[in-house]
C-alpha positions as a LaTeX table, in Angstrom:
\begin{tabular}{lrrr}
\hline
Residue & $x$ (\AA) & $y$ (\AA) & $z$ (\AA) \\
\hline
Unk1 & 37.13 & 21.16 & $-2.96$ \\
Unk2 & 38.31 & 17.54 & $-2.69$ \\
Unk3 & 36.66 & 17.95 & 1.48 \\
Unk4 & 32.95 & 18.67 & $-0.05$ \\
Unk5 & 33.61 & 15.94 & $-2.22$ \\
Unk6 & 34.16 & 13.44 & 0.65 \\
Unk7 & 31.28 & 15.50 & 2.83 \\
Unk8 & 28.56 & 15.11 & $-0.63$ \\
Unk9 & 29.94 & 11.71 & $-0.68$ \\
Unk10 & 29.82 & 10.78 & 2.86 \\
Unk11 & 26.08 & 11.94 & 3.17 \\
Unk12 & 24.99 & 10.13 & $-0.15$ \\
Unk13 & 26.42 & 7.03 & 2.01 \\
Unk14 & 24.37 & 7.99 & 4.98 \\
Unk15 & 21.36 & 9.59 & 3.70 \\
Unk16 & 20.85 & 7.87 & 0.34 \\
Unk17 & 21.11 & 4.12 & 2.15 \\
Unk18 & 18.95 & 4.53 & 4.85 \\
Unk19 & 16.63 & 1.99 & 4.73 \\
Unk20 & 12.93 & 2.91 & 5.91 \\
Unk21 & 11.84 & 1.95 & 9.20 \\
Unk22 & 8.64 & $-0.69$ & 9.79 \\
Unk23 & 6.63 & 2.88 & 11.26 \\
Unk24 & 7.64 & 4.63 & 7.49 \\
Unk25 & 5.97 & 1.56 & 5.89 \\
Unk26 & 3.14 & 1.25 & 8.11 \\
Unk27 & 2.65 & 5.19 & 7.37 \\
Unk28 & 2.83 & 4.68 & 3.97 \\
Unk29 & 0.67 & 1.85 & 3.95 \\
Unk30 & $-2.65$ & 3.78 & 5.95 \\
Unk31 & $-1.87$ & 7.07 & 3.71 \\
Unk32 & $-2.71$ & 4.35 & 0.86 \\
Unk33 & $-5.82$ & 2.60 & 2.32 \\
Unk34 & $-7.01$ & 6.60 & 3.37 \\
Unk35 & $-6.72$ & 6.99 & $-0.31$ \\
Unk36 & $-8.56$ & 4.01 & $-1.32$ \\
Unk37 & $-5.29$ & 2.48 & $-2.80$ \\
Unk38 & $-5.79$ & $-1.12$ & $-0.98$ \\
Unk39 & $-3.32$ & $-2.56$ & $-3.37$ \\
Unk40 & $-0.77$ & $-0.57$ & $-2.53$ \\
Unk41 & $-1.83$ & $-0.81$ & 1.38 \\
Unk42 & $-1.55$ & $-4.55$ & 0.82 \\
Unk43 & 1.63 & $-4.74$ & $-0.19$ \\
Unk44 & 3.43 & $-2.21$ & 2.17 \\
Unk45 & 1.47 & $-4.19$ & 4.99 \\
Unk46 & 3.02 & $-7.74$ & 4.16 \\
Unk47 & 6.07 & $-6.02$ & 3.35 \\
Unk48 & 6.07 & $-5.19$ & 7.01 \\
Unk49 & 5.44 & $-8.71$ & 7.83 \\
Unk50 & 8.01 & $-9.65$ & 5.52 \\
Unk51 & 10.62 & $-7.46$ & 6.73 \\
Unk52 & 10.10 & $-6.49$ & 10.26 \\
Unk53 & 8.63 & $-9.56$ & 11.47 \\
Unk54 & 9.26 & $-9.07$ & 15.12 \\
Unk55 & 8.18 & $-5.43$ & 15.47 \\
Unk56 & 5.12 & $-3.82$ & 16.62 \\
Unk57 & 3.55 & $-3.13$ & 13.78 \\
Unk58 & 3.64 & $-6.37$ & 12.07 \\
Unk59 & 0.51 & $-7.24$ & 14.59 \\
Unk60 & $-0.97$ & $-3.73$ & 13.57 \\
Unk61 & $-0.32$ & $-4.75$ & 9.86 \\
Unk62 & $-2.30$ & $-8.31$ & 10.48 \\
Unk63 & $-5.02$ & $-6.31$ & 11.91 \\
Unk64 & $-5.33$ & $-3.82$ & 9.48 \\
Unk65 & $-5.18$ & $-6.78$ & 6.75 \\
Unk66 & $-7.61$ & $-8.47$ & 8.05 \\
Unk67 & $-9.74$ & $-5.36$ & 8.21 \\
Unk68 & $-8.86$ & $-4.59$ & 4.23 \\
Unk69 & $-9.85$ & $-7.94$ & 3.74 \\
Unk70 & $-12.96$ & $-8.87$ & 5.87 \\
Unk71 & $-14.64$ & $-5.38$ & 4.55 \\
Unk72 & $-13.80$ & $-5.90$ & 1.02 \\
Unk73 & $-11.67$ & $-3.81$ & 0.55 \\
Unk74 & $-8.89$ & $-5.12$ & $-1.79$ \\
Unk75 & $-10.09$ & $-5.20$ & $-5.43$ \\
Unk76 & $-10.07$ & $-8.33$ & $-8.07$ \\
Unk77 & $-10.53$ & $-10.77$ & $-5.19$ \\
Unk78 & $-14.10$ & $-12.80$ & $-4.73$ \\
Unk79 & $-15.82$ & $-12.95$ & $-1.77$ \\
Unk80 & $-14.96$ & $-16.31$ & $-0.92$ \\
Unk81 & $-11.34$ & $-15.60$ & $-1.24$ \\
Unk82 & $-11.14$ & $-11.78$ & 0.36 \\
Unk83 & $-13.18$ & $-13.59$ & 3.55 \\
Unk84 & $-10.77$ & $-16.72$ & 3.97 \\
Unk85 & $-7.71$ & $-14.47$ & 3.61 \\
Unk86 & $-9.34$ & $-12.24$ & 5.91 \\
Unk87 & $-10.20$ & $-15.37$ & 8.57 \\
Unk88 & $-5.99$ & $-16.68$ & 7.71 \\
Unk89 & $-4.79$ & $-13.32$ & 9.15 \\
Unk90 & $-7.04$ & $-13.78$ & 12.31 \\
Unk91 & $-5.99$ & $-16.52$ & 13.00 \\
Unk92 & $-2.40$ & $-15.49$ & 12.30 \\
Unk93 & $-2.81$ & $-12.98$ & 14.73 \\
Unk94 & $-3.91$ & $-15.41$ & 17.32 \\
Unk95 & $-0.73$ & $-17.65$ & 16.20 \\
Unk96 & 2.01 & $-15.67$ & 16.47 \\
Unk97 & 0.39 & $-12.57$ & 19.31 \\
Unk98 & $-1.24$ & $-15.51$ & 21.68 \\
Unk99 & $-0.87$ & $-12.93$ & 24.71 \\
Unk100 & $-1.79$ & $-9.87$ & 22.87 \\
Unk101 & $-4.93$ & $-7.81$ & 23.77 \\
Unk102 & $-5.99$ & $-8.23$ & 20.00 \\
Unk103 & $-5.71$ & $-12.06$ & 20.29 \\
Unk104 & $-9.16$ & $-12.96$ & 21.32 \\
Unk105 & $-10.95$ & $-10.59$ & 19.59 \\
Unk106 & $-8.76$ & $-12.13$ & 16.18 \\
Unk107 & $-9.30$ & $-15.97$ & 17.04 \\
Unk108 & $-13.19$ & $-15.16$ & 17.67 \\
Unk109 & $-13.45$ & $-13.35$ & 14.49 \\
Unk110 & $-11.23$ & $-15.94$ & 12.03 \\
Unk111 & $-14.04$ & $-18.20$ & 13.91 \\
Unk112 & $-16.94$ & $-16.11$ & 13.18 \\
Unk113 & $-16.26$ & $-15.38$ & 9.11 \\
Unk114 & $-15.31$ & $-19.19$ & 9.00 \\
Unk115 & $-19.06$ & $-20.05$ & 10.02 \\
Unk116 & $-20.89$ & $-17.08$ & 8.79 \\
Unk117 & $-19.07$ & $-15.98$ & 5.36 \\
Unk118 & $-17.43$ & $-19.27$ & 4.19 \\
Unk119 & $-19.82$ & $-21.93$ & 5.81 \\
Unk120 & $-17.39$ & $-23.87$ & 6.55 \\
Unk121 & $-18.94$ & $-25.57$ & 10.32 \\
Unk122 & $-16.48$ & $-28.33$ & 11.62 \\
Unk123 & $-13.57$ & $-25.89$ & 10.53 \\
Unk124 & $-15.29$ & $-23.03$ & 12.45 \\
Unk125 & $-16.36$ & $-25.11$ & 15.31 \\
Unk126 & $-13.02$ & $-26.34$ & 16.26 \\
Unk127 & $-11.76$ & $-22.29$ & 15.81 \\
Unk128 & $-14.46$ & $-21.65$ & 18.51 \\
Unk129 & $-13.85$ & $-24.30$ & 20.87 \\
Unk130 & $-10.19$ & $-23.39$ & 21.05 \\
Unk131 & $-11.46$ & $-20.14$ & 21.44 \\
Unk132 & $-13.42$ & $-20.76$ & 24.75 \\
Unk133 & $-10.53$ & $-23.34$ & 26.13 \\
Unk134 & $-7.81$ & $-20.27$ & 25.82 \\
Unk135 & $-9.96$ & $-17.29$ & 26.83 \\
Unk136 & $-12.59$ & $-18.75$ & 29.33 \\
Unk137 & $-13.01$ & $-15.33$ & 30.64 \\
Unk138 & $-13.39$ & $-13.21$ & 27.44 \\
Unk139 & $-16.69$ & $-11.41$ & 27.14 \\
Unk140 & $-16.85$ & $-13.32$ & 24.01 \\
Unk141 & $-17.13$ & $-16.56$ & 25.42 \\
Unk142 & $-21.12$ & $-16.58$ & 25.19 \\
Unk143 & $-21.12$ & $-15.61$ & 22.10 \\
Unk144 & $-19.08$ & $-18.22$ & 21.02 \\
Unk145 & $-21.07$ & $-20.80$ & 22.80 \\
Unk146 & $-24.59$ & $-19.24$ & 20.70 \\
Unk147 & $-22.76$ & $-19.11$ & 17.89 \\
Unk148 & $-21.52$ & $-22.87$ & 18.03 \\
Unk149 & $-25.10$ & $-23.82$ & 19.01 \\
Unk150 & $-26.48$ & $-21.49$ & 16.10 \\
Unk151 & $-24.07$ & $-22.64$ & 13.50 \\
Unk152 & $-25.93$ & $-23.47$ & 10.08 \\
Unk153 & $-29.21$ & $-22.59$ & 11.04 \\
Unk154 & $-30.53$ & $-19.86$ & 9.11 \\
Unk155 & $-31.02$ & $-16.26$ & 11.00 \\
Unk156 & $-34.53$ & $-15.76$ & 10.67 \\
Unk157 & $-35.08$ & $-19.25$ & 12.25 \\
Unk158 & $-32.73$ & $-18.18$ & 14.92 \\
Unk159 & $-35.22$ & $-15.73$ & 15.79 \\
Unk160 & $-38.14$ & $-17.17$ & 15.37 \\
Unk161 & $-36.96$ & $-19.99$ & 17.96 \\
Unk162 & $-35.87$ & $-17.15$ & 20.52 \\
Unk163 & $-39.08$ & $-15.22$ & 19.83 \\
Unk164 & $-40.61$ & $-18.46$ & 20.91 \\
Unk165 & $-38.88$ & $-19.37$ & 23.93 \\
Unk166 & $-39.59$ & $-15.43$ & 25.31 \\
Unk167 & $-43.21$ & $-15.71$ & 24.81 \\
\hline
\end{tabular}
């Protein structure tokens, strides 16, 4: 009797404190945003960040925050706010993952929603520029450069001047 004790015991130590791993989380926190509960997604993503800030999915939690984010996703936020968070994890990406694949694609997007979704230009510009400096051979680079050259003007003007320079 008093040796199932110590066994029922001993696995309540093991079993019972075992804390979950950053891949448990990140499970967790895509069954929630597959069940359209962002809020929930949200927080077991930063708790990643939080937590596990060295692993691999604390980049896969940035991206998928900045996804939640940039699409809307996460309710009681306004637009102004859900698209600057969304451009701050971008960026974050591009801050802490410099040499990651995702890093280009994250600085030219934290760029793109600074211009196009929060209008803010000098803010967006410099985003760009340091863009094209650290990936000079990203297939982005052009459309960096357009975009920079595009910034503020309004899109139907945009293609009105292009429709004029083809003709």
């Amino acid at each position: 009797m008093k040796s199932i004790i110590s066994l029922l015991l001993l696995s309540f130590i093991l079993f019972g404190c075992s804390k979950k791993t950053p891949q448990d989380y990140s499970n967790l926190a895509d069954k929630n945003a597959a069940n359209k509960n962002y809020t929930e997604a949200v927080k077991n993503y930063n708790l990643i960040l939080r937590e596990f800030p060295n692993s691999k999915e604390a980049l896969e939690s940035l991206m998928k925050l900045a996804l939640l984010y940039q699409n809307k996703r996460v309710p009681n936020i306004s637009d102004d706010s859900t698209m600057s968070i969304s451009a701050k994890y971008y960026k974050e990406i591009f801050d802490k993952y410099p040499n990651s694949k995702d890093a280009p694609r994250a600085l030219f997007m934290s760029a793109f929603i600074t211009a196009n979704a929060l209008n803010r230009y000098d803010e967006a510009k410099n985003i760009y520029e340091l863009f094209i400096k650290k990936y000079p051979k990203s297939e982005l680079v052009t459309s960096a450069k357009e975009e920079i050259k595009n910034m503020g003007i309004p899109p139907d003007k945009i293609i009105k001047n292009s429709t004029k320079k083809n003709s």
